[in-house]
N, CA, C and O atoms as a GROMACS GRO file, in nm:
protein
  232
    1UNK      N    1  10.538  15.705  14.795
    1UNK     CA    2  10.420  15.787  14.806
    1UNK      C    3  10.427  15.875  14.931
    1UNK      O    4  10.367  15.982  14.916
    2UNK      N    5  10.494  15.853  15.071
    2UNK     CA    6  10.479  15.903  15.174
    2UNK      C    7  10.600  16.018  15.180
    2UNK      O    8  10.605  16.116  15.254
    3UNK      N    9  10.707  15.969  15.064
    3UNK     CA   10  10.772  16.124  15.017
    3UNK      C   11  10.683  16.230  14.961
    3UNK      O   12  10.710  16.344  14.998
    4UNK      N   13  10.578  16.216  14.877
    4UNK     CA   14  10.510  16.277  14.821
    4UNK      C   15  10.431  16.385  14.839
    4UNK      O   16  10.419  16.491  14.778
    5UNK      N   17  10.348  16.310  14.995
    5UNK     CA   18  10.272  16.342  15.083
    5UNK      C   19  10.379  16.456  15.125
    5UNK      O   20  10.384  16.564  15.065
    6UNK      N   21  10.445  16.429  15.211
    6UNK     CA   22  10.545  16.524  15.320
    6UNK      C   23  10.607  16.627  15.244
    6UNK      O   24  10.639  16.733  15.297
    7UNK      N   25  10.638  16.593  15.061
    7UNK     CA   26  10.658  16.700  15.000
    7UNK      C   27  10.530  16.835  14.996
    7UNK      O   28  10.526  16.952  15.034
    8UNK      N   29  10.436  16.740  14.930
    8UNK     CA   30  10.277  16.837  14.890
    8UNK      C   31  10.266  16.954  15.043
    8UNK      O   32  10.173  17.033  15.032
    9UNK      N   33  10.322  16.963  15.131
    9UNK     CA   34  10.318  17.011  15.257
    9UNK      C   35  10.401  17.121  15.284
    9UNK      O   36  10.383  17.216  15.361
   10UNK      N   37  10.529  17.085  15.177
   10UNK     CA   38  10.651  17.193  15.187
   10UNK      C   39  10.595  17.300  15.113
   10UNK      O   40  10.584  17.420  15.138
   11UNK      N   41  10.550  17.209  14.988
   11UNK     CA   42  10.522  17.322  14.870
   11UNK      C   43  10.376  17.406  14.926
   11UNK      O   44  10.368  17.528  14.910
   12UNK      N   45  10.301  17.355  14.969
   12UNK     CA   46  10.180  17.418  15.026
   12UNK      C   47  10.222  17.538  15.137
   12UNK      O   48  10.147  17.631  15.167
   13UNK      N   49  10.302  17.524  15.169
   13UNK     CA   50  10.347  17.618  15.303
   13UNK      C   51  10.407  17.753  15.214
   13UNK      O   52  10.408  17.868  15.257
   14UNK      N   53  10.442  17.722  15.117
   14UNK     CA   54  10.556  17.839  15.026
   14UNK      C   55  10.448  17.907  14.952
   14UNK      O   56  10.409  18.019  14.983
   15UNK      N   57  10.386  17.819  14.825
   15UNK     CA   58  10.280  17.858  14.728
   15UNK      C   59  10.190  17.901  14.773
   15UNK      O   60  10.176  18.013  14.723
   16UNK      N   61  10.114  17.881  14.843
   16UNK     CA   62   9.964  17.910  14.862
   16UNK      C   63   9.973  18.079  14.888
   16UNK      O   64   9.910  18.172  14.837
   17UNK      N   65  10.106  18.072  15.014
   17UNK     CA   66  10.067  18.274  15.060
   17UNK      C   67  10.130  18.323  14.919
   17UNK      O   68  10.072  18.414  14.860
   18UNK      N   69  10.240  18.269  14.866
   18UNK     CA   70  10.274  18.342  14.799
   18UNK      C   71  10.191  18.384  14.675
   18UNK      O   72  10.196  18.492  14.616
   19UNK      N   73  10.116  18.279  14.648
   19UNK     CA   74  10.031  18.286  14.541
   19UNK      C   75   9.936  18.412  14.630
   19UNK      O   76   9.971  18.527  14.602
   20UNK      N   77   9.840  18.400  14.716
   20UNK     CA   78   9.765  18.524  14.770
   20UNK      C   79   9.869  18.604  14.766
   20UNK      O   80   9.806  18.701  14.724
   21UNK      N   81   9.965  18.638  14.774
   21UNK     CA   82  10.046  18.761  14.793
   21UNK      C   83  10.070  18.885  14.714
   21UNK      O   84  10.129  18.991  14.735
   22UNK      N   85   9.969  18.807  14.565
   22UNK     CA   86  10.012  18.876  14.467
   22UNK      C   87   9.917  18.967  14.454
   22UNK      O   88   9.928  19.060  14.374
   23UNK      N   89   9.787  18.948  14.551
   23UNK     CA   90   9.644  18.971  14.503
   23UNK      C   91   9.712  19.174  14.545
   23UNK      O   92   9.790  19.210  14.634
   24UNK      N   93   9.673  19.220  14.488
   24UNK     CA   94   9.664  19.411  14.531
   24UNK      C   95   9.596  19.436  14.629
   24UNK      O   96   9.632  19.538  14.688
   25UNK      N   97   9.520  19.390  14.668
   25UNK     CA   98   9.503  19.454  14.809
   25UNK      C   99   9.504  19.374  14.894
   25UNK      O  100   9.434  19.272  14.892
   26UNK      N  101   9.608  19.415  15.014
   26UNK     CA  102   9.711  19.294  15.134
   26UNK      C  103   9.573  19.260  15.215
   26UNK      O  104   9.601  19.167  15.290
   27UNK      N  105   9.454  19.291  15.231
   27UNK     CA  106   9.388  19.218  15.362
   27UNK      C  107   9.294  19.096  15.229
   27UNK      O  108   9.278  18.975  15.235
   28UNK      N  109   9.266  19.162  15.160
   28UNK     CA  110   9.251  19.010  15.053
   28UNK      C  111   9.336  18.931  15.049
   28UNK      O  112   9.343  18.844  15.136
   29UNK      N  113   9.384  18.935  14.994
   29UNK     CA  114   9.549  18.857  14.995
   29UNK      C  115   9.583  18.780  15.151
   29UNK      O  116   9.640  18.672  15.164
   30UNK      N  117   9.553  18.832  15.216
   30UNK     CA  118   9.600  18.757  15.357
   30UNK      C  119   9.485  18.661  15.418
   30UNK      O  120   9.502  18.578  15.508
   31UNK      N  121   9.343  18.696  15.338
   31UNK     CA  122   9.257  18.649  15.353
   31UNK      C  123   9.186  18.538  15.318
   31UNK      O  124   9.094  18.475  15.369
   32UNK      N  125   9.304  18.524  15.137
   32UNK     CA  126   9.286  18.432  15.076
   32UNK      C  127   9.409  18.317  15.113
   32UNK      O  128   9.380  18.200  15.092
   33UNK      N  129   9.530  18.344  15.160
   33UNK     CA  130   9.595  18.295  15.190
   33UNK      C  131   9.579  18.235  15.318
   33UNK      O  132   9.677  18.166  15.346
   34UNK      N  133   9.481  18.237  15.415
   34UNK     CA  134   9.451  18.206  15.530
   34UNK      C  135   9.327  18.114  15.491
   34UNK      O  136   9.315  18.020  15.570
   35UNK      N  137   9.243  18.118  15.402
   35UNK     CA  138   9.152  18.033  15.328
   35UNK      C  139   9.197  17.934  15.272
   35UNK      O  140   9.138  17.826  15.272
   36UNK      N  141   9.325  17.957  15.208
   36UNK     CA  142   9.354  17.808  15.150
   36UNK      C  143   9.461  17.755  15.194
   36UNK      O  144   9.530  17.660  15.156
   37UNK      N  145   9.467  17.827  15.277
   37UNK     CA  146   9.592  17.720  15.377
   37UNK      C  147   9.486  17.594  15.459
   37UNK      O  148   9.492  17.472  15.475
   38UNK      N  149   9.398  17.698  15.495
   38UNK     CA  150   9.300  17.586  15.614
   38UNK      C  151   9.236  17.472  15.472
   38UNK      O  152   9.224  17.352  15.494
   39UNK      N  153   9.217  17.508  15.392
   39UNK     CA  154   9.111  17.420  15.296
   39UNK      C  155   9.256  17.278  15.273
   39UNK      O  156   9.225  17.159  15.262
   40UNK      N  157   9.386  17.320  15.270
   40UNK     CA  158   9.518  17.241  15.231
   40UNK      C  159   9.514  17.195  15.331
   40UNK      O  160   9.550  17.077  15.330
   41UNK      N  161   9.485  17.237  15.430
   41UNK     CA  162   9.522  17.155  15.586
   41UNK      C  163   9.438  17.062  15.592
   41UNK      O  164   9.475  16.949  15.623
   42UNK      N  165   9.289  17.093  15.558
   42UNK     CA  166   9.155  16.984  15.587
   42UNK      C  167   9.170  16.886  15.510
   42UNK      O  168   9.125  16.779  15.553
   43UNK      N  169   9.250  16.886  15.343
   43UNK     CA  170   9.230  16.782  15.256
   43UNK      C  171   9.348  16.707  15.226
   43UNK      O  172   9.358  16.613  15.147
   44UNK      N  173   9.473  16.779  15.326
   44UNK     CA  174   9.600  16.676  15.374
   44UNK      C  175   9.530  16.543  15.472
   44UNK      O  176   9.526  16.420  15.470
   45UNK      N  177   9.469  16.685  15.581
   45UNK     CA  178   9.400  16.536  15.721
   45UNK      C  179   9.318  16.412  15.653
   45UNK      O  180   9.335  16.293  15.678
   46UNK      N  181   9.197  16.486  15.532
   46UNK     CA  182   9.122  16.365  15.507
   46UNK      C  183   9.241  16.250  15.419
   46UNK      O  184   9.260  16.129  15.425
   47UNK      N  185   9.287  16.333  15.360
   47UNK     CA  186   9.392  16.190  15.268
   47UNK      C  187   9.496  16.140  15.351
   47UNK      O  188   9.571  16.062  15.293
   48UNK      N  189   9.525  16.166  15.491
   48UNK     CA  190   9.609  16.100  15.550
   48UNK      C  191   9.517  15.999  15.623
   48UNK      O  192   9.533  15.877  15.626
   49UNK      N  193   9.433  16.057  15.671
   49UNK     CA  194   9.308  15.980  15.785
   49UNK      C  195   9.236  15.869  15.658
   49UNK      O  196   9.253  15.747  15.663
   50UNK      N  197   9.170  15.926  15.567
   50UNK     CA  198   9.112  15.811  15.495
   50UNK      C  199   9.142  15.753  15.373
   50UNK      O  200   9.069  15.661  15.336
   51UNK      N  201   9.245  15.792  15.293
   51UNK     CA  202   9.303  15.748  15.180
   51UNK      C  203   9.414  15.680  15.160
   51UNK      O  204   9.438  15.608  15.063
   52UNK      N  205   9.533  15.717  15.319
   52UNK     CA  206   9.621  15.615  15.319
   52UNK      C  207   9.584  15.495  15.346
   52UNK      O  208   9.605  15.394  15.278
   53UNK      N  209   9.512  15.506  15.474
   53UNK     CA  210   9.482  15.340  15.525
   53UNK      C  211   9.387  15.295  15.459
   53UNK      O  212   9.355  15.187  15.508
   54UNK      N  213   9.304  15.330  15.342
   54UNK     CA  214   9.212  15.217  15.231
   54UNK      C  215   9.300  15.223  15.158
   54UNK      O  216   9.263  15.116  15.110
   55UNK      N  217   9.433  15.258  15.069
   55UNK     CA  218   9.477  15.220  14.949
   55UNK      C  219   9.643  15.161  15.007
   55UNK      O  220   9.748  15.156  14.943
   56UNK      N  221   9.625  15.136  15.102
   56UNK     CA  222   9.746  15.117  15.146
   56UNK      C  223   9.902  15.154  15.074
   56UNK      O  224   9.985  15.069  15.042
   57UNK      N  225   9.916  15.290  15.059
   57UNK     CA  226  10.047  15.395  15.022
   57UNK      C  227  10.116  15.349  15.165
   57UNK      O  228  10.234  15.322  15.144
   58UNK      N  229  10.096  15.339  15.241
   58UNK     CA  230  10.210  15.327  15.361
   58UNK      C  231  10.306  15.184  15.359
   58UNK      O  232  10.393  15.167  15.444
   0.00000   0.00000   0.00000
């Protein structure tokens, strides 16, 4: 599971801008890609902070 995790992180770093990247106009696009990077970042912390240590994946 803790491969999993450290993967979901690689792919989040690649997909997310690239996915905004596609949007036609670049300050959207950079805008949305800066939106869901932070929203990927907040719901990595909560599932590392509160979902590993209650279901014990580690």
């Amino acid at each position: 599971m803790a491969k999993l995790i450290l993967l979901s992180v690689l792919v989040a770093t690649i997909a997310l801008p690239g996915a905004a990247a596609r949007d036609a106009h670049p300050w959207r696009g950079m805008k949305k890609a800066i939106v869901w990077v932070a929203l990927f970042n907040m719901a990595y912390a909560y599932g590392v902070l509160v979902l590993v240590p209650r279901y014990g994946f580690g």
